[in-house]
C-alpha positions in Angstrom: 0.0 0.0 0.0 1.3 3.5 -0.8 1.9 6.0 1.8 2.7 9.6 1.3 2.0 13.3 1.8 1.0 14.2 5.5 0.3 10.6 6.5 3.9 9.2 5.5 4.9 12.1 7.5 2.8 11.2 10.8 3.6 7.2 10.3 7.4 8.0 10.3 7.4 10.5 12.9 5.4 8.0 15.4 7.4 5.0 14.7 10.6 6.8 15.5 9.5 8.2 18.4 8.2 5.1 19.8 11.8 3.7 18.1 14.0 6.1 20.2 12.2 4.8 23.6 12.2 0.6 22.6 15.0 -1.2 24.1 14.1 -4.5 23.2 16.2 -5.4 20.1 13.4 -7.1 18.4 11.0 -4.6 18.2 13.4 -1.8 17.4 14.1 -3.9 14.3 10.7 -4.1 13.8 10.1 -0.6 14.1 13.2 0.7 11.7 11.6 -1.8 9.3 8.3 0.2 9.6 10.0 3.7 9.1 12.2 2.4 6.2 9.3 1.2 4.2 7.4 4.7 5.1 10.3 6.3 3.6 10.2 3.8 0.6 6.3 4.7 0.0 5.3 1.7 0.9 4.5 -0.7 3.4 3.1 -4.3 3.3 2.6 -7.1 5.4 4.6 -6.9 8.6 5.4 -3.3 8.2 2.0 -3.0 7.6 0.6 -4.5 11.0 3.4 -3.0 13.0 2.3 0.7 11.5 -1.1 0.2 12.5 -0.9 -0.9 16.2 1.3 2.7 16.1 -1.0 4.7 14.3 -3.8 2.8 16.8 -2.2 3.8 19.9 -1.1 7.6 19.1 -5.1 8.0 17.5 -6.7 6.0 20.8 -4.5 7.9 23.1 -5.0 11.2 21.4 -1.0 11.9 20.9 -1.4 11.8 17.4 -3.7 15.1 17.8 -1.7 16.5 20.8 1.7 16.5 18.4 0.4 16.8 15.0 -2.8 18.3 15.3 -6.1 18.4 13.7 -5.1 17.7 10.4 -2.0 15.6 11.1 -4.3 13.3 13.1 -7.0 13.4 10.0 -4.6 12.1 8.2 -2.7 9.0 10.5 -7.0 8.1 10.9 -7.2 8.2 6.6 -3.9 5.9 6.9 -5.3 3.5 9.4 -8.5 3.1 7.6 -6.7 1.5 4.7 -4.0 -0.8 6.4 -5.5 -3.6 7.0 -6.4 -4.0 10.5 -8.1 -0.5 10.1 -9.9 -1.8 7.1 -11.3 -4.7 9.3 -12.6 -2.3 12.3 -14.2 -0.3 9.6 -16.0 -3.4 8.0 -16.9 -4.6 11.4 -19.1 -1.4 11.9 -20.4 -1.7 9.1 -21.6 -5.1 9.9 -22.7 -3.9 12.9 -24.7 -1.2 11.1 -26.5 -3.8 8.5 -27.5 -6.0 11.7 -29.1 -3.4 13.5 -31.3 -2.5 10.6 -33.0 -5.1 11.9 -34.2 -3.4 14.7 -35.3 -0.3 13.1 -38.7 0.5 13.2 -39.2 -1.5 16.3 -40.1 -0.3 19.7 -36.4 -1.5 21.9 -37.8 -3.4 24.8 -34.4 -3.6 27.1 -30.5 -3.0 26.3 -27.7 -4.6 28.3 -24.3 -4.0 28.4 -22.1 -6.7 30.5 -18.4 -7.5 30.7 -17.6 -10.6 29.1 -13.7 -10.2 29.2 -10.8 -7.8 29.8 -11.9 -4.5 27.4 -14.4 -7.1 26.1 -18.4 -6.0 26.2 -21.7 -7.8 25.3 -24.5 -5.3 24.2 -27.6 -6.9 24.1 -30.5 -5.6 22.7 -34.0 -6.6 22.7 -37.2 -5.7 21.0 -40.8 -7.9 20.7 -39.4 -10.1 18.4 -35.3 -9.4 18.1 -32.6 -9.8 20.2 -29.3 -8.8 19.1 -26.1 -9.0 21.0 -23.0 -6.9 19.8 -19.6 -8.1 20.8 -16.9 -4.7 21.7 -13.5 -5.3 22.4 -10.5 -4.6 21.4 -10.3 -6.1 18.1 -13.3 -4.0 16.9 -17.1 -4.9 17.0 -18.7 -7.7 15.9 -22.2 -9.5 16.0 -22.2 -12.3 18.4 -25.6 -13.3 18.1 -29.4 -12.3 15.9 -32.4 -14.1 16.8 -36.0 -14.2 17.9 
């Protein structure tokens, strides 16, 4: 995938800062591997993976907006969209969004939300005829369960 303009400027700018505090030899590698293929334009599989749980962390902990601001973080969030793991979260929702058009129209009898894990959440929701229970965690939102 092709990375440039503001975003290449973002991606390389978070991995060597997270690159300057690593110790473990491993995941420096790892990380110099993500800033050289930012500065090559363009990042794939490992690389790929590794520049999303950065771009994840600075976007979920609002660093990216703190250093690079509004526009800096528009564009890490346009990035993450179209790595792959961001691609997924995105296609979860809209999962998520097709399976509660199920619902629409219909007067919502109870919703639950219970912890079914560490950063792991079951929302259930329940109408005369539907019950639907989302899955959020971590690794996005999914549906766990549609029935009657």
């Amino acid at each position: 995938m092709r990375v440039g303009g503001e975003a290449a400027e973002v991606a390389r700018a978070e991995a060597q800062a997270v690159l300057a505090m690593v110790r473990d030899e491993r995941r420096r590698d790892r990380l110099a591997d993500v800033v050289a293929a930012v500065d090559d334009g363009e990042v794939a599989g490992a690389e790929a993976d590794a520049l999303a749980e950065l771009l994840e962390l600075g976007l979920a902990s609002g660093r990216v907006r703190a250093v690079y601001g509004p526009e800096g973080e528009q564009a890490a969030l346009a990035l993450f969209r179209r790595l792959p793991l961001g691609r997924e979260l995105s296609e979860s929702a809209l999962e998520l969004n097709q399976a509660l058009g199920a619902l629409e129209g219909r007067m919502i009898e109870t919703i639950s939300v219970s912890a079914v894990g560490p950063a792991e959440y079951a929302v259930t929701i329940s109408t005369d005829e539907f019950e639907v229970v989302l899955r959020l965690g971590r690794a996005g939102a999914r549906l766990a369960t549609i029935g009657a």
